[in-house]
Phi, psi and omega in degrees: 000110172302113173327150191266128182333199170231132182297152146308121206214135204214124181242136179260112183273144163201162179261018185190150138328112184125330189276021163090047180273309145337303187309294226270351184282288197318299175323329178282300194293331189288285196327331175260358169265344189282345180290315199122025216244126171281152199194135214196094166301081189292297158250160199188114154216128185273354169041037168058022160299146182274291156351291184294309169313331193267341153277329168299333186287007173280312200268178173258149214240131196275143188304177149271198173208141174262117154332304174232163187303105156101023184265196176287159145284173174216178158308132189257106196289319180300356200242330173294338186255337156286333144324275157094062180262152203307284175241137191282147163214120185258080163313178160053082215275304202274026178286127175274110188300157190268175193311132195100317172285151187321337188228134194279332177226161181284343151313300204294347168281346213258285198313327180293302191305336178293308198296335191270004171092017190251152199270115144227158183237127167244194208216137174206148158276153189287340166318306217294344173324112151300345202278311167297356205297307170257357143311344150291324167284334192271356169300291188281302206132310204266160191240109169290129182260317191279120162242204206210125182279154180326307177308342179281324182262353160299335168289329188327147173244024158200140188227120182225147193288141163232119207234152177212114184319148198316280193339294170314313183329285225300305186318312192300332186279345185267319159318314202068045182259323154221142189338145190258027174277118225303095157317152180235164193244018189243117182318299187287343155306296162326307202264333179285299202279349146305291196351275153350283197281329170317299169339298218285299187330321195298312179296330156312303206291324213279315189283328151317326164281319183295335189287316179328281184322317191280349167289282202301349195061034215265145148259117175247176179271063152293126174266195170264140204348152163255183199201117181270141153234123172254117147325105150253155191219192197278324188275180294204342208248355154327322205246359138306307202305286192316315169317305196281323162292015085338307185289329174285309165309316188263001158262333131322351178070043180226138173303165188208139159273105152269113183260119162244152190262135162263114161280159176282028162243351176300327190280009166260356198276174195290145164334327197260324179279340152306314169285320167326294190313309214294315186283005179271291206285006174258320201275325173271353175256316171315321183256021169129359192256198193256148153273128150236155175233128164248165182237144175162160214267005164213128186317289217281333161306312187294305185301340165258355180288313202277314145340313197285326190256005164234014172046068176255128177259349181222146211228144180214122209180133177286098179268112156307159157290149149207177184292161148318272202336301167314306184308313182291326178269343165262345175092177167223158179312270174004277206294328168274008186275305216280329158275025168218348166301018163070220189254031161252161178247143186249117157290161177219146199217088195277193167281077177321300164336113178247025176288167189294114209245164230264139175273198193286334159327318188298261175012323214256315199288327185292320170287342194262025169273128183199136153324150194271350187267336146007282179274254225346301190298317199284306169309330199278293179301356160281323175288328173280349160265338167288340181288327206277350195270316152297336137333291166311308193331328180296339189259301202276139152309146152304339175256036162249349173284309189304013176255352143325285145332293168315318194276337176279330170272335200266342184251342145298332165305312184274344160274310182269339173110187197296322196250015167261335190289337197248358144329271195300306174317302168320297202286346173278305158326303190292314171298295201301321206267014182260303181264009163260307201233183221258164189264100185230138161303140174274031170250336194254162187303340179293331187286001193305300210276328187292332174310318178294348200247325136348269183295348186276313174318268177331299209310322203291325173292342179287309206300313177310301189285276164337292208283321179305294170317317161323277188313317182295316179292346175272344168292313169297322158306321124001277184287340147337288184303311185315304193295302181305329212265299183314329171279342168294340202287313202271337182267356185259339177312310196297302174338291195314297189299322208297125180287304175258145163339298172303325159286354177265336168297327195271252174018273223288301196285355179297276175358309195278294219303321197271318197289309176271023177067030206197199211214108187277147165192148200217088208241132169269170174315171180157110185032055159095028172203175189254131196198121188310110179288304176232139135240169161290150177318337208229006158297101177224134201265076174304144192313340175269334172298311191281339170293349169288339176300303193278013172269301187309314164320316183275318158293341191052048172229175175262159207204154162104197153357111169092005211231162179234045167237133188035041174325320186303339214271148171273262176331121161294109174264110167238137149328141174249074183284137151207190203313325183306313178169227130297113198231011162162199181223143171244113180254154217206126172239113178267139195294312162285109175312359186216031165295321162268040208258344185255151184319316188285333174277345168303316219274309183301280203323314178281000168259346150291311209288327180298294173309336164281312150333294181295316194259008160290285202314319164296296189328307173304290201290333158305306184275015151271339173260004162270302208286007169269355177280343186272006184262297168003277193285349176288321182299297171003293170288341179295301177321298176303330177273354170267330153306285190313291176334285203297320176262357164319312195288321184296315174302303171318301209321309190302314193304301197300312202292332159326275171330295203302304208295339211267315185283293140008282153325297165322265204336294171330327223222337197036039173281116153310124204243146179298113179318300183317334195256321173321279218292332172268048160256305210308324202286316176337296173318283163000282186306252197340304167319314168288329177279275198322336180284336157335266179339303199279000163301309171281003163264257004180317195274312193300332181289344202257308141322326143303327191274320161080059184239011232265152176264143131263037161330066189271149161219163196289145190213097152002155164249305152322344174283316195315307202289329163305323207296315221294312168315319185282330198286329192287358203312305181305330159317293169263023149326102163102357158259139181314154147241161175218130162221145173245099147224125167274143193297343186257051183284133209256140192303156201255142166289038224233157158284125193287287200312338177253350198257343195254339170295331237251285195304276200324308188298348180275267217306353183270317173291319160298315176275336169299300210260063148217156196293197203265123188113325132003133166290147179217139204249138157200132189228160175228149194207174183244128163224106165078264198218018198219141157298137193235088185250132216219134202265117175205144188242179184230052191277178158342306197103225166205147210286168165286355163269009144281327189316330191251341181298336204286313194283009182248180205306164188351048142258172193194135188298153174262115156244150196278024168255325159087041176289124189291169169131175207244025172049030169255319214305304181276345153343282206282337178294314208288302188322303196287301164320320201269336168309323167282334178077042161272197174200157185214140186221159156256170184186130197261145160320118189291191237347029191124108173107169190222155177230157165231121179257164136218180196231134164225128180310124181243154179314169182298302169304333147328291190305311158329000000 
C-alpha cells in the first residue's frame, strides 16, 4: 500500500497579533469549502470577536482535548487524523503544547497532519522565526520563547502576507475591534517588525520566481552558487554566529555550514563548555544547516582546508572579548583567518557581552588539575632521585646530578601531567641547592643559577606535560573514532554470516547495545502494528514508547527520548529506512539521558540504524526469493503430478472402458461373443480396475499421511501370514516369475497394523517387478537383527544410481529409466510413511551382481525379541 501524498501547507504571515491573519485563514478555509473542499477548524481562536465567530460558525469545528482533567486545552491531533478532512485550519503555528501532548510544539502537530496526507492552512507571526529571534529583542526588548523553525516555513508550499498599516493596527486595538494579546504599542516597533514580514514575503517570492524560471527553462545571469561556513567556538557568542549565519544563507539562497574544530586542547575542555558546543551544533541542524567537527591541530588550517574543499564563499566567525594579555601571547584567529583566506569573504561578529571574560590564568590554572595521588607520586619520585643523588654525589659533580633531576620532571610531565611536573621541578630546585649546592638566597646575586635552574626545570615540565596531555587527548580521540568504526565493521560482518531474520536482529541488538552502552529493541510490522521482534534482555517497552514507535514508523522521523516529539518516553525510535519505504523501528533506551547528543554519536547510530534496515531488506527479499522458488517448485509438483496422475488414470480408465463398450455392444448387437474373448475382455477390465484402485488408494493414503490422520491398529501378526498376503495380492505382479523367499519358521509374530505393513510388501514387490526384467528373480527374506524384525524386497533389475538411493522414497520421484516405467512415484513414499508409524526405517541398497534390494525394520517387544 502506497503512502498518502503529503498535503499542502499554506501560511498566512503577519507582523503582530491584530493584523487578520486569523480573519483571512478562516476566510480562505469558506472559500475552499464553497469549491467542494471538505474543510474543518481544527484549532481556531476567536478571542470572542464577532466577526472572527462568525466565520468560524460556517465550518465545522473539532473539539479541543485537555491532557488532564479540568487542564488546558490543545488541539486534539487524534481526532483531526480520524476524521482525516481534505483541509485543516490550524491557528498560532508556533504556539507551545502544554506538558503532556504528544508534541512539545504545535508544528509538529502540523507536519503529522502534512504527512498523513492532510491540506493545511495556518497562521504565524514573523517574530516567531527562529532565525530572527534576537533581532526581535533587540527591536521590542522581548525574547520570543515560542518559535517556528525556518525550514518549516521554507517547505510551506504557499506564503501569504496579511499586512495592515501600523496605524490602523494601533486604532484598532485602541477601539478593542482586536484583541492586545501580545501586540506592541510602539509605531516604530510596529513598523520594523512590517519591515520584517515584507522581507520574508519577498523573499518568497523572488524564490518562487526563481523555481519558475528553472521550470520554464528560463536562462538568467546566475552567478555560482554560494556556500556560508559559520565558525563555532567554545564561547558563549555561538549562538548569535549561527542566527547570523541563517540569516545570511537565506538571504542568498546557499547552503551553509556550521563547523567546529576540535583541537588538542578543545578535547580538554570543560564539561559545561562541551554541552554548549554540542547544543550549538543541534540548534543549526534544526535550522537548516549542515553540523561538522573537524579534528586538527590549528583551528584556522582545518577551517580553510574545509572551506576550500566545499568551495565556501562567505566565512562568519566570532571575535570574543578578550584580555591584552591573551591576544598578545595567542595571537587571534580573526587575523590569521583573514590573512590567508584568499578570495572569500569574512564577516566578523564581535562580542557585545562586557561581562568578564577568563584571563590568561585560567587556561594555565585549569591544566594544574591533576588527582591529588598524582603530586604524591611527582614527590615520592623526586625523593627517590634525591636518595640516589646521595649515593651518587661521591662520584658526579652537582651539576651533573641535575640531570637526574631533569629526567625526574619530565617523567612526571609525561606520566603524571602539568601540574605534579612543576610540583617536582620546585622540589627538585629547592632539594637540589639546600643539598648538592651551597644553600644562598635566590634574591642575592650568587643565587641566579638556582633561578636558571629553576626556570630550565619548570620550562621542561610545562613543555613535557602540555605535549603529553595533547598527544593522550588526541589518542583518546583517535581510539574512539577506531572504535565506531570497528563496531560498525564489526555489525555488518555478523549482518553478512547471519542466515535468518532473527539472528541479524539478535546481531543489531547485541551491537548497539554493547556500543552505547543501553537496552536495545527492534520491532517490526505485524498485522497492521508494530510488535517487538528482537530486544535486549533488560529492554521494556512502555505505552509512550510504543507510541513513539508507531509515530516514528509512520512519519520516518525519529521520536521519543532527546526529540521533541513525545519527549516523556524513555527509548529514542529512529525509522528503519531503505529505498522501499520504513521497514521497522529502532528503539535505544540509553542508560545516560544525554547520551545521544553529540553529533558523532548520532552519526555511529545512525549508520547501525542503516545497516539493520538493509539487512530487514535483505532478509526479506531472501524469504521472499525462498518462497518463490518453493511455489516453483510446487508448481512443478503439481505439474508433475498432474501428468502422471492423468495418464495413470487414463489408462485403466480406456481399458476398462473398452472392455465394458466391447461388451455392451456384442450385447446390443445380440452377438455371441467367444468365452475365451468375453473372458480376456473380463480380466483386462478386472486387472485395470484394480490398478486404478490401486492409484487412487496411494493418493487417499498420502493425504492422510501429511495429514497425520493415518489409523494405526497393531496387532500380534505371523510374519508368514504378512508376507503370503502380500504374494497373493501381488499374483499378477508376478506372473511368470521365480520367487525365491527365507523366512524362518521360527520367526516370533510382530506388532503392526497387518492390513498396512501388507499394503507396505505389495508396493515392494510391485516396484520389483516394474524395474527388473520380465522373468527375472525376485527375492524376500525376513530375518530377526538384534531387537528388530528386518524383511528385505530384492530384484535383479538396472539396480539404482547412488544419488537415488535416498531421493526414491520422496513424494512422485521416479528413477529415470530408459523403458519409460510408469507410475506416480507415490508408492515407496507411502511405504517410508507407513513405517516411520510404525517406528521402523526403511533404505534402499544395490545388490552385488545386479538389481536392488529395499529393506525395512519394525521394532519387536522384549519378549519377542527373546
Amino acid at each position: 500500500m502506497e503512502p498518502a501524498p503529503r498535503g499542502k501547507l499554506k501560511i498566512f504571515l503577519g507582523y503582530a497579533d491584530g493584523v487578520g491573519k486569523t480573519y483571512a485563514m478562516l476566510q480562505a478555509g469558506l472559500d475552499r469549502k464553497a469549491e467542494g473542499l471538505d474543510v474543518v477548524a481544527a484549532w481556531v481562536e476567536t478571542y470572542r470577536q464577532s466577526a472572527t465567530d462568525a466565520l468560524v460558525s460556517g465550518l465545522e469545528r473539532i473539539a479541543g482535548r485537555a491532557t488532564v482533567e479540568g487542564g488546558p486545552q490543545e488541539m486534539d491531533i487524534d481526532a483531526v487524523l480520524r476524521r482525516r478532512p481534505q483541509l485543516a485550519l490550524v491557528d498560532d503555528l508556533a504556539h507551545q503544547n502544554v506538558p503532556g501532548s504528544r508534541h512539545t510544539h504545535r508544528y509538529q502537530d502540523v507536519l503529522e497532519l502534512l504527512q498523513a496526507g492532510i491540506g493545511v492552512y495556518t497562521t504565524l507571526n514573523v517574530q516567531s522565526l527562529e532565525s530572527l529571534n534576537d533581532i526581535v529583542q533587540q527591536i521590542t526588548g522581548l525574547r520570543v520563547v515560542e518559535t517556528v523553525p525556518d525550514g518549516l516555513v521554507d517547505e510551506a508550499d504557499e506564503l501569504e502576507m496579511v499586512d495592515l498599516p501600523p496605524e490602523e493596527l494601533l486604532q484598532r486595538l485602541q477601539d478593542g475591534k482586536t484583541p492586545a494579546v501580545g501586540a506592541s504599542t510602539r509605531i516604530g516597533e510596529l513598523a520594523a517588525l512590517r519591515q520584517m514580514a515584507l522581507r520574508e514575503t519577498a523573499e518568497r517570492v523572488d524564490l518562487d520566481m526563481r523555481d519558475y524560471m528553472a521550470d520554464q527553462a528560463i536562462q538568467g545571469p546566475w552567478p555560482a552558487a554560494e556556500r556560508v561556513m559559520v565558525c563555532l567556538g567554545t564561547h558563549p557568542i555561538g549562538d548569535r554566529l549561527i542566527r547570523a549565519g541563517r540569516r545570511m544563507a537565506e538571504a542568498i539562497h546557499a547552503e551553509w555550514f556550521v563547523v567546529f574544530v576540535e583541537t588538542p586542547r578543545h578535547l580538554q575542555i570543560e564539561a559545561a563548555e562541551r554541552a554548549r558546543v554540542l547544543h550549538n551544533l543541534r540548534v543549526a541542524e534544526e535550522m537548516g544547516a549542515r553540523p561538522v567537527m573537524l579534528t586538527g591541530e590549528s583551528v584556522v588550517e582545518a577551517l580553510l582546508d574545509f572551506a576550500r574543499t566545499q568551495n565556501v564563499t562567505r566565512i562568519v566567525i566570532g571575535k570574543p572579548r578578550r584580555s591584552r594579555w591573551l591576544e598578545l601571547m595567542h595571537g587571534s584567529r580573526v587575523d590569521r583567518l583573514l590573512d590567508r583566506c584568499g578570495n572569500m569573504d569574512v564577516y566578523v561578529i564581535s562580542d557585545e557581552d562586557r561581562r568578564a571574560q577568563p584571563g590568561l590564568a585560567a587556561p594555565f590554572l585549569r591544566g594544574l588539575r591533576a588527582p591529588l595521588r598524582s603530586y604524591l607520586l611527582a614527590a615520592g619520585l623526586i625523593g627517590l632521585i634525591t636518595l640516589l643523588g646521595l649515593w651518587l654525589q661521591r662520584w658526579f659533580v652537582p651539576s651533573n646530578l641535575v640531570m637526574f633531576y631533569l629526567a625526574g620532571v619530565m617523567l612526571a610531565a609525561a606520566l603524571l601531567g602539568r601540574g605534579p611536573s612543576i610540583l617536582a621541578a620546585l622540589l627538585s630546585t629547592g632539594v637540589f641547592a639546600w643539598l648538592f649546592d651551597e644553600p644562598t638566597l635566590l634574591l642575592v646575586p650568587e643565587g641566579a643559577r638556582h633561578l636558571v635552574t629553576l626556570g630550565g626545570l619548570l620550562a621542561t615540565g610545562l613543555v613535557v606535560g602540555t605535549l603529553t596531555g595533547w598527544l593522550r587527548a588526541q589518542v583518546r580521540a583517535a581510539r574512539r573514532r577506531e572504535i565506531q568504526s570497528a563496531s560498525l565493521n564489526a555489525l555488518s560482518r555478523d549482518l553478512t554470516v547471519a542466515l535468518t531474520l532473527d539472528e541479524m536482529l539478535g546481531a543489531v541488538t547485541r551491537h548497539v547495545g554493547q556500543t552505547f552502552n543501553c537496552s536495545a529493541a527492534v520491532l517490526l510490522p505485524e498485522v497492521g502494528r508494530l510488535a517487538v521482534r528482537a530486544a535486549s534482555p533488560e529492554m521494556t517497552l512502555s505505552p509512550t514508547d510504543l507510541a513513539a514507535a508507531e509515530w516514528a514508523f509512520a512519519n520516518r522521523q525519529p521520536a521519543g527520548a532527546g526529540t521533541d516529539t513525545l519527549p516523556g518516553a524513555q527509548a529514542r525510535c529512529l525509522p528503519l529506512e531503505t529505498r522501499t519505504g520504513a521497514v521497522g523501528v529502532l528503539a535505544v533506551a540509553p542508560h545516560e539521558p544525554d547520551q545521544f547528543l553529540a553529533p558523532d554519536q548520532r552519526e555511529l547510530l545512525e549508520g547501525f540504524d542503516s545497516l539493520a534496515a538493509l539487512a530487514i531488506e535483505r532478509a526479506r527479499l531472501n524469504e521472499q526469493a525462498q518462497q518463490a522458488a518453493i511455489l516453483q517448485t510446487t508448481e512443478k509438483l503439481q505439474a508433475a503430478l498432474l501428468n502422471s496422475i492423468s495418464h495413470d488414470l487414463r489408462t485403466p480408465l480406456s481399458t476398462v472402458s473398452g472392455a465394458i463398450s466391447s461388451l455392451l455392444e456384442a450385447e446390443q448387437a445380440g452377438e455371441k461373443l467367444e468365452p475365451a474373448a468375453r473372458l480376456d475382455l473380463l480380466e483386462n477390465a478386472d486387472e485395470e480396475a484394480d490398478r486404478l484402485n490401486r492409484l487412487v488408494g496411494n493418493l487417499l493414503d498420502m493425504t492422510r499421511l501429511e495429514a497425520g490422520a493415518m489409523r494405526v491398529r497393531k496387532r500380534l501378526s505371523d510374519v508368514q501370514d504378512l508376507i503370503g498376503s502380500a504374494l497373493v495380492q501381488a499374483g499378477r505382479q508376478l506372473a511368470g516369475r521365480p520367487l525365491v523367499t527365507r523366512i524362518p519358521a521360527d520367526l516370533p509374530p510382530v506388532a503392526v497394523d497387518f492390513v498396512l505393513i501388507v499394503q507396505v510388501l505389495f508396493n515392494l514387490l510391485d516396484n520389483a517387478a516394474k524395474y527388473s526384467p520380465a522373468g527375472s528373480e525376485i527375492e524376500v527374506t525376513a530375518a530377526v537383527v538384534g531387537r528388530e524384525l528386518r524383511i528385505t524386497v530384492g530384484d535383479r533389475g538396472l539396480g539404482i544410481p547412488p544419488d537415488d538411493l535416498e531421493r526414491i522414497f520422496g513424494k512422485f520421484y521416479r528413477v529415470q529409466r530408459p523403458d519409460g516405467v510408469g507410475g506416480t512415484g507415490l508408492g515407496l513414499s507411502i511405504c517410508r510413511g507407513i513405517i516411520e508409524v510404525h517406528g521402523g526405517r526403511i533404505w534402499a541398497e544395490n545388490r552385488s551382481g545386479g538389481g536392488a534390494n529395499v529393506s525395512f525394520t519394525l521394532p519387536l517387544q522384549a519378549e519377542e525379541a527373546a
